[in-house]
Structure formats: C-alpha cells, structure tokens
C-alpha positions in Angstrom: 0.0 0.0 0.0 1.6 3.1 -1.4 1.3 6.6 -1.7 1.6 6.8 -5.5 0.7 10.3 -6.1 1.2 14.1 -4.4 -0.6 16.9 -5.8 -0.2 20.6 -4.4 -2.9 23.5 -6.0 -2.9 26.6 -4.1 -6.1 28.0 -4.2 -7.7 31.8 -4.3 -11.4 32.2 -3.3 -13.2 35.1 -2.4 -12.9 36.9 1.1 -15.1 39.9 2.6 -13.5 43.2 3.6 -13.0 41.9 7.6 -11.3 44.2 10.0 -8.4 43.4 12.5 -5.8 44.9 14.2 -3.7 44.5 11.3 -5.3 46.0 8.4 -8.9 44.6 6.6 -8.9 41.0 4.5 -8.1 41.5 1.2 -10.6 40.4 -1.6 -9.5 37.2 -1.6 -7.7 34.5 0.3 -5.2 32.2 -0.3 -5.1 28.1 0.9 -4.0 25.6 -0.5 -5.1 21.6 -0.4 -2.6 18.5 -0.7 -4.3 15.8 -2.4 -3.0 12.0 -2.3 -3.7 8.9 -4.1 -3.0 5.7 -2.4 -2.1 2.7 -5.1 -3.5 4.3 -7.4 -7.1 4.6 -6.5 -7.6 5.7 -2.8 -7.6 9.6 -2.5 -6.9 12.1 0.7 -7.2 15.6 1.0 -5.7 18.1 3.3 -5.8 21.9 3.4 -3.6 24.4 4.7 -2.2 27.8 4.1 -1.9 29.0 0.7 0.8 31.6 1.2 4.2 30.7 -0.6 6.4 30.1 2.0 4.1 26.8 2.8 3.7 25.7 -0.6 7.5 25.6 -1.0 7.9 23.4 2.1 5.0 21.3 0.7 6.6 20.9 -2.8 10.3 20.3 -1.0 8.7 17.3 0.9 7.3 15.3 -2.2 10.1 12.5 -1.6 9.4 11.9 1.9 5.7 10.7 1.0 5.2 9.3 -2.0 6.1 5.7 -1.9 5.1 5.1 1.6 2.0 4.0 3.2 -0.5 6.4 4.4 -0.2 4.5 7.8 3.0 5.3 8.4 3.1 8.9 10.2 5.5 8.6 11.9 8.1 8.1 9.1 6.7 10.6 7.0 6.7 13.2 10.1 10.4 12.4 10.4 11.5 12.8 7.0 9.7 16.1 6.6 11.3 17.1 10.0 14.8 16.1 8.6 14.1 17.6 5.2 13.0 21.0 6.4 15.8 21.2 9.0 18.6 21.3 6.8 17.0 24.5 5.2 15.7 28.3 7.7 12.6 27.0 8.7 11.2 26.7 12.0 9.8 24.0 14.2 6.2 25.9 13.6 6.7 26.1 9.8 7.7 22.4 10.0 4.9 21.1 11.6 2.3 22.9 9.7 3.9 21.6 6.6 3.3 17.7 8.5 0.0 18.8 9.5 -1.3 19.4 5.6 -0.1 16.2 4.5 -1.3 13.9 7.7 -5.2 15.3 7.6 -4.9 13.9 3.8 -3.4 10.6 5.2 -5.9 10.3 7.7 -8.8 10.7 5.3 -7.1 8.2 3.0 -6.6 5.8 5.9 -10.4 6.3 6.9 -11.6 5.6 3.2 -9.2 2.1 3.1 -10.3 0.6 6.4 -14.2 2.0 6.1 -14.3 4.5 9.0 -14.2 8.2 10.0 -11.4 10.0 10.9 -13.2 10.5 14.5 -13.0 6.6 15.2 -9.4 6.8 13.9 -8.5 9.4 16.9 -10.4 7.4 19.4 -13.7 7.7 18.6 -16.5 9.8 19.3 -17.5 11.1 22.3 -19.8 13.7 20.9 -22.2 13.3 17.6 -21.8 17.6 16.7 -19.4 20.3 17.3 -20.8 23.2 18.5 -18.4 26.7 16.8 -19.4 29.9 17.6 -20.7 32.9 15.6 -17.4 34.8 14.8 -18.2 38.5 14.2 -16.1 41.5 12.4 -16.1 45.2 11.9 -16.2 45.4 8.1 -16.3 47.7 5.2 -19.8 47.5 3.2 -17.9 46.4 0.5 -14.1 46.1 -1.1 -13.6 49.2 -2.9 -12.8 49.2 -6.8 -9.8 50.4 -8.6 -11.6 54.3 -8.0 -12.7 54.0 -4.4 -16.2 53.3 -4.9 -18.0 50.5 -2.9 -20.8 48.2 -4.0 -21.8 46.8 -0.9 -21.6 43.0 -0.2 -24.5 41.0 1.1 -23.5 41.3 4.9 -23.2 45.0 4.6 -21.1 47.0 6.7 -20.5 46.4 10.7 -18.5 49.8 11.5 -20.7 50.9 15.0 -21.8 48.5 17.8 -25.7 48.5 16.2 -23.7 46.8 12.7 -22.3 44.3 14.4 -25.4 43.2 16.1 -27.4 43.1 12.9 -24.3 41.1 11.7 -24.8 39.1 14.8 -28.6 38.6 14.0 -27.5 37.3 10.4 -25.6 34.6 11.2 -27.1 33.0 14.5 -30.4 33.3 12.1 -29.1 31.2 9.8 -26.5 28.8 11.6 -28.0 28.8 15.2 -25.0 29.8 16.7 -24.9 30.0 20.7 -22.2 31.5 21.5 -20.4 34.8 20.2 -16.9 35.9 19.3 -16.1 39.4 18.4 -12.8 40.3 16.5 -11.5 43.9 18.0 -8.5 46.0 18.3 -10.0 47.5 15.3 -11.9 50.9 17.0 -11.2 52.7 20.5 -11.6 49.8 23.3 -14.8 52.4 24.0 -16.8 51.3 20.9 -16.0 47.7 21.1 -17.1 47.4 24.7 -20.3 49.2 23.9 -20.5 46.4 21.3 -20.3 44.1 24.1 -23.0 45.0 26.1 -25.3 45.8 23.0 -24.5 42.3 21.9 -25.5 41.0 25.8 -28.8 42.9 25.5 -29.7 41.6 22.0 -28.8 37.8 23.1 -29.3 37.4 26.8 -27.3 34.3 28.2 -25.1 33.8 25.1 -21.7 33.5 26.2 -19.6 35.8 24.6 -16.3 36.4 24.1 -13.3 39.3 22.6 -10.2 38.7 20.5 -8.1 42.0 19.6 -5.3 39.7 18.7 -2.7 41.9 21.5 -3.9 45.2 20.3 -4.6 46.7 23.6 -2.0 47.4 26.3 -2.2 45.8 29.8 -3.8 49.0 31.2 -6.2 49.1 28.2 -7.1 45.5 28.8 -7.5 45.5 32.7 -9.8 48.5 31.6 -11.7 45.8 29.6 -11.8 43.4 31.9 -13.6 45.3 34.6 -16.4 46.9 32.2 -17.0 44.0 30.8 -16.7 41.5 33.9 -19.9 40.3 33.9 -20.8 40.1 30.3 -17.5 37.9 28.6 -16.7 34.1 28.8 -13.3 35.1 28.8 -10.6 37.5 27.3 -8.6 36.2 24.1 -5.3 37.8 23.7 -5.8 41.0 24.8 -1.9 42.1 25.3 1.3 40.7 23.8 3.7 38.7 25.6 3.4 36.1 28.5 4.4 38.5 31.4 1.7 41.2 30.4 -1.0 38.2 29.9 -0.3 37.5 33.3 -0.7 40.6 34.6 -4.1 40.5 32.8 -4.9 37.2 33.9 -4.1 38.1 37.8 -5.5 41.3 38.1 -8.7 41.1 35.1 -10.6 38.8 36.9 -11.4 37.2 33.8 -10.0 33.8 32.2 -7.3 34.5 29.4 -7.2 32.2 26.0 -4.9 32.6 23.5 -3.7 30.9 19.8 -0.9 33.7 20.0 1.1 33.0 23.5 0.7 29.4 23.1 1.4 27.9 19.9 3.4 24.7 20.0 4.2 22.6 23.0 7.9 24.0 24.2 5.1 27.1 25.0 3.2 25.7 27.6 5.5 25.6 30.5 6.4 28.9 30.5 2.7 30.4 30.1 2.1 28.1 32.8 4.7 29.2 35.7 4.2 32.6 34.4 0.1 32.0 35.0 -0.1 34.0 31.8 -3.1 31.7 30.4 -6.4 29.6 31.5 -7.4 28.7 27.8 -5.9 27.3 24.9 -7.0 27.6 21.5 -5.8 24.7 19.6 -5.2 24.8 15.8 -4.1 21.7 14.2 -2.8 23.6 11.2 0.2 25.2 14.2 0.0 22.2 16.1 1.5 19.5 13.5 -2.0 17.8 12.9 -4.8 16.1 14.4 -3.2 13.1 16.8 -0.6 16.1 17.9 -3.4 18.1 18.8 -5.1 15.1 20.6 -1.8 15.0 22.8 -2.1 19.0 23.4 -5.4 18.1 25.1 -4.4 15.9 26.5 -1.6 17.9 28.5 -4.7 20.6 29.2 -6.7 18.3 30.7 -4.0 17.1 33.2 -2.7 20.8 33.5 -6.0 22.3 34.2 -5.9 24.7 31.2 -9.6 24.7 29.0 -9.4 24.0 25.5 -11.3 25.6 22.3 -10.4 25.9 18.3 -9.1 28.7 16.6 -9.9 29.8 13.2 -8.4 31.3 10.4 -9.8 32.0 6.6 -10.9 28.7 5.4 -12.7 26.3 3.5 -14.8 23.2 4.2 -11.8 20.4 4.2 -10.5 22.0 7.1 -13.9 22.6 8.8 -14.3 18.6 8.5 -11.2 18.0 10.0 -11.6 20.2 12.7 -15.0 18.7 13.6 -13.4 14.9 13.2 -10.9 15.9 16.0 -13.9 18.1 18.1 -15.5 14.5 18.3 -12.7 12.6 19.4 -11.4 15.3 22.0 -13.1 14.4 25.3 -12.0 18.2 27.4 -13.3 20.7 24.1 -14.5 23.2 26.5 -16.1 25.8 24.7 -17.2 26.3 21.4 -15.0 26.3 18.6 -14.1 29.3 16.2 -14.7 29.0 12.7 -14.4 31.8 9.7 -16.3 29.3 7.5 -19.7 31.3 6.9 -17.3 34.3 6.1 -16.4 32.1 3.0 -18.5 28.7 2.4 -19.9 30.2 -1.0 -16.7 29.3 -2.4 -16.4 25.7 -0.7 -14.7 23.3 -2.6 -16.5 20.6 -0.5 -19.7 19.6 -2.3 -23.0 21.4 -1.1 -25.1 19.5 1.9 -21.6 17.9 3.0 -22.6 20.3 6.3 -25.5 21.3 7.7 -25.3 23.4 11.4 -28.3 23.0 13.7 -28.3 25.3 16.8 -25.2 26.5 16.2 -23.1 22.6 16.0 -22.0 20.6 13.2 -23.2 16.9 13.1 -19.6 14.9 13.0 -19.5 13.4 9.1 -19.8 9.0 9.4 -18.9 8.3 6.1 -15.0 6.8 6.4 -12.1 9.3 5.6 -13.3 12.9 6.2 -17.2 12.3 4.9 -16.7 15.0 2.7 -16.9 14.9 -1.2 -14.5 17.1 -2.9 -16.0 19.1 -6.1 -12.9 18.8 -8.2 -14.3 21.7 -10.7 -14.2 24.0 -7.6 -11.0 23.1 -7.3 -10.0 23.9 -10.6 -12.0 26.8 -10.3 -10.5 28.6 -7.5 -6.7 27.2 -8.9 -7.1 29.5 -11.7 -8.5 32.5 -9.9 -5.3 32.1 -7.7 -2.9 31.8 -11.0 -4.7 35.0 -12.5 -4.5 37.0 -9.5 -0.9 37.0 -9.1 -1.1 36.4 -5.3 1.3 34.7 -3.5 1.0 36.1 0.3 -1.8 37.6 2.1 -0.8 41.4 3.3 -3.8 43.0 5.6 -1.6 46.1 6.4 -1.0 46.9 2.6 -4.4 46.7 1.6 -5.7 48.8 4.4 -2.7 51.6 3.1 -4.7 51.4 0.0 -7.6 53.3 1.4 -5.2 55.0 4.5 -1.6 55.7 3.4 -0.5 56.4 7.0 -2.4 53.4 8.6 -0.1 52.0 11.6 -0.9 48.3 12.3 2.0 48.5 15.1 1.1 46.6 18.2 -0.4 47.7 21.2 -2.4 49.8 19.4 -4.9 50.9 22.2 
C-alpha cells in the first residue's frame, strides 16, 4: 500500500472586507489543499495555508511521502522534520507543513479501512461540534480600482448596532450559541459598547473578545472590569506572556490565547508565568490532528480549558476540525470557525454540512465524509494563478484606502 501520487494547488477564493488589528482581508484569500492517491485509487485531501512560503515546504517534501504508506506517520513526520531542517525554517513552519499532509493521510486511511477519521482518533465522544458565531467590523464592501463601494450581502458592521445586525444574520441562519467578536479595530470604547449591545440583544449567550494583543495591559484591565460580567473570557488582549499574566491576575477574567501558546515547548512557561487559562488549539500550528489530541491531552492534566481557533478557510479544514472536536473528550467551549465568512466558495460539495443550533453533526462516512468538487478546485486554482497572489498582506491593503495606517502593536 503506497502513496503513488502528491498533488499541491494553491487556491484563491473570495474573502469579505473583515477588520483586525492588522489592516482589513483582502478580496481574496489564499489556501491551498494537498491531495493524495494511495495505489492508485484511494484519495486524501488536506488543506492548509496558501501563502508561498508553505507551498514551498510542501513541494520540497514530495520524496518523503510518496512511496510510503498512508499508515506510516511517523516516518513521513520524520522525513519532513529532517528535510525542512537542513534549510531556515522553524519547528512551527515544519509542523504545519506535516499537518497538511497527515489530515490527507488520515482521510485516506479512513476511506481504506471503512471508518471516520473520528473513530481513527479514538472515537466519538460527541455526535456535533458546537463553533461559535465569529463576528467582524467590516467595510460594506471592497472598494474598486476608483474608491467606490458596491456593498456585499453582509453589509457594513463599523458601530456597535452593525455588528449586532451582523450578529442577528448569522445565528439566524446557523443557530450559533455563542459569540466571538474580533477587536483591536476601533477605540476599546466602541468595542465594549458592542459588548454590552450584543448582551442585550442575546441574553445568556456566552460571549467572548479577541483584539489579537492590540490593547496594552492598562487598556485591557480596563476591559476586563467593564466588561466582567458580560464575557466568557478575554482572548489575547496584550502581547507577551508576562503582560497576559498581569491581565490574567489582576482582570478577573480567564485568558485564552492561539498567539502566547502555539506549540508545546510554549506551555510551560505560560504556565509558571500563570499567563493563560485557555488554549485555542489549531491543528494547522499544532502539527495535525493526533498532535493536537496530545495537546489536550496535557490541558486536561494541567487544568488549562481547550477551544479551536480559526483562520480563513474552507470546508476540508472545517471537517477536519469537527473529526478531531468529536474525538477530544476536554473541548470546553465552542469552537471558532471563519467558515460562513467564506463557504460560497467551498470546494466541499454542497449538503456535505449542515449546522443546527449552532453545532455541526460529526460526518460517518469513512475518511473525512466530505466529497470534494474537483471543478471548484479547478475553479479557485485558476483564480489564484490569474491573480498573481502569493501572500496575504492585511496592512497593505488597508494603506490602499489609508496611506498612513499603523498596524504596530499595542495599538490601544
């Protein structure tokens, strides 16, 4: 049983004008998917970043998986680790190279023995994934090569009463019970108002704040105490693991991150600094699912909770994400997921996902239960070939509307 063929095809798809600390989402976003073919016949698909320095990695580490079984990890983890050492790369870049390839091996090693990737991680131990509306300050619409604006169908969120109409949208159509708001964007003032207009509008939903460490510690104890009684918890709110603890002491709310604690030499020191009470995993950082089984594993016996994080993506890495959800006995709260933000371009069939009250039924089917629409693929390859794209650069696409915009961190 062998690996007989390794495909890379970046990807571009279409992306709304979102807001962060950082600059605003250009018009479209780049991924990429890894597809294999075992003897043959058997195919697996992964998805990952699309920006060049991962493609590069992922194209350097053809020899180290074709001609081997999709069963055997643990060698292909170690050639890749050995392959990409020799070069500049670090132990992050490495394993989300690994982490791309082993979701495709794990689909293709579902598909050959007849069962889901949840029953390959342990089995279930929940039938849905509940995620969590994840909301943005955004433009009405990307502006054209003159300024002007056709507005999108979600319609700007720039004031508090936006981003509850935004917030209306979605847990309209996906059920969502629980709410994430992306700041750092606007004075802290505005995004707590936001808060507590979005705790009126949806009484008992927990809710939660992300300005990805745009706010200094005073700016985010400030935070913490107006909004005390309305937030789940605080997601990085400062930079660094001795302000987060500061935060974390003196706040009086929990403290998640994806940003302080990103791969496992991490977690001591956030722990003996008592920077952080929740981690958001990411199997895309993490170096893939059964990695990111062994991360909760090590919150569960450290006391730390244990969410998702979400960037830009499409519905390969939503199923893999929900596979591992299943399988993960200590997910605490609900996950993050961008994938409303961009689903109209899914290359995963239509009806592969339905949410109900906000949670995704785990997929049976064996592999990742997903059909990929290879015509999408091809689809969204040649958008990203005709666009020219190779990296995704929020801070130069904001400059395009304000020259002197400063995405330099804290901001607030």
């Amino acid at each position: 049983m062998q690996i007989t063929e390794f495909t890379v095809i970046p990807l571009a798809f279409r992306d709304p004008p979102l807001l962060n600390s950082w600059g605003v989402h250009e018009p479209l976003a780049l991924r990429c998917l890894v597809k294999i073919v075992v003897d043959d016949s058997v195919v697996g698909w992964g998805e990952g970043s699309g920006e060049a320095s991962v493609l590069a990695a992922l194209n350097e580490v053809r020899e180290c998986v074709v001609g081997r079984s999709p069963f055997e990890l643990g060698a292909i983890e170690q050639a890749i680790a050995r392959r990409l050492r020799t070069g500049t790369r670090s132990a992050r870049d490495i394993a989300g190279t690994f982490a791309i390839i082993e979701v495709a091996c794990h689909d293709a090693q579902g598909k050959i023995a007849g069962v889901s990737v949840a029953e390959l991680l342990g089995g279930r131990v929940r039938h849905s994934v509940p995620y969590s509306a994840y909301l943005f300050f955004k433009w009405a619409g990307h502006p054209d090569a003159d300024g002007n604006v056709e507005a999108d169908a979600w319609g700007a969120a720039l004031d508090p009463q936006g981003i509850v109409s935004q917030a209306r949208i979605l847990t309209q159509q996906y059920g969502f019970q629980s709410i994430k708001l992306k700041a750092g964007v606007f004075p802290p003032a505005v995004e707590i108002e936001a808060i507590r207009e979005l705790a009126k509008a949806f009484p008992g939903y927990p809710l939660r704040i992300d300005p990805n460490g745009g706010w200094t510690v005073e700016t985010s104890l400030s935070v913490a105490r107006e909004l005390a009684g309305e937030l789940e918890y605080l997601e990085d709110p400062t930079l660094g693991l001795d302000n987060l603890a500061i935060v974390a002491k003196r706040g009086g709310l929990p403290i998640a991150t994806n940003m302080a604690v990103t791969s496992f030499d991490t977690i001591r020191p956030a722990l003996e600094a008592g920077a952080v009470q929740i981690v958001l995993a990411d199997h895309h950082y993490w170096g893939g699912l059964r990695r990111s089984r062994e991360l909760a594993k090590l919150c569960d016996s450290f006391g730390l909770g244990l969410s998702m994080h979400s960037n830009s993506h499409l519905g390969i890495s939503l199923a893999a994400m929900t596979h591992l959800a299943a399988a993960t006995p200590n997910l605490d709260y609900a996950c993050d997921t961008h994938y409303p933000w961009n689903c109209a371009d899914d290359v995963v069939v239509p009806g592969s996902f339905e949410f109900e009250d906000g949670a995704l039924a785990v997929p049976t089917s064996p592999g990742l239960g997903v059909d990929v629409d290879e015509g999408k693929v091809a689809e969204l390859h040649d958008l990203y070939l005709s666009s020219g794209r190779t990296t995704r650069d929020d801070t130069a696409y904001m400059r395009r509307v304000d020259a002197h915009y400063d995405p330099a961190l804290p901001r607030f």
